[in-house]
N, C-alpha and C positions, 0 to 999 in steps of 0.2 A: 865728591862732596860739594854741595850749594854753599856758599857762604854771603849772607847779602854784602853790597859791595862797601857803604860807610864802613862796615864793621871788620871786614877786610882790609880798609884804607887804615883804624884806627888801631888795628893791631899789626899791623905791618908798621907804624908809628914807636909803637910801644915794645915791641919785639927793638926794634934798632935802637929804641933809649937804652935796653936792657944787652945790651950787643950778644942777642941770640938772635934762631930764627922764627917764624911762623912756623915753619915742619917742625924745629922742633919743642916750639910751648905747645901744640897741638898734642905730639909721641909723648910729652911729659907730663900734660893730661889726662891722655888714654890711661898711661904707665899710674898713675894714680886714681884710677876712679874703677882699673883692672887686675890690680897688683894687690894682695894681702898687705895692710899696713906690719910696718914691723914694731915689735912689743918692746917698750922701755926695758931697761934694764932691770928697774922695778918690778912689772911684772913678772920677770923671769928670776928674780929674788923671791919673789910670795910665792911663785910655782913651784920654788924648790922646798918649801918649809913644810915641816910635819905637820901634818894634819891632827887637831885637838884630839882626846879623847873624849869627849862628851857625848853623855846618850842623848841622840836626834829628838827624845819624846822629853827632857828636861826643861825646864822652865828658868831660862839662863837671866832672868831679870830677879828672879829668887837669889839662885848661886850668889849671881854678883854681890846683893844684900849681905849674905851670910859670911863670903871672906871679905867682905869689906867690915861687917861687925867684929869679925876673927882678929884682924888687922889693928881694929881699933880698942879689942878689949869691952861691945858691947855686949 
């Protein structure tokens, strides 16, 4: 691996402010830009949830209208 050398010099800098090293901001890098990010917990709540019944061909901005008239007695 080339690395031009200022940029070398400033993370070798920055690397010892952070008391890691160059090897490894570089592995923690890779590890990040090659590794599956991992899903909030969040989404692993909504991935657990039933799936609606609603027919795919509905017109859910109607629906909404209709129990929300339902709702309010219009």
């Amino acid at each position: 691996m080339t690395i031009e050398d200022s940029i070398l010099k400033n993370t070798k800098l920055y690397a010892e402010k952070k008391g890691t090293s160059v090897s490894e901001l570089v592995e923690d890098f890779f590890k990040s830009i090659t590794q599956p990010k991992k899903r909030s917990n969040l989404f692993k709540l909504i991935d657990e949830l039933p799936a609606p019944n609603i027919d795919p061909e509905a017109d859910l901005k109607e629906l909404y209208y209709k129990e929300k008239a339902k709702k309010y007695g219009f």
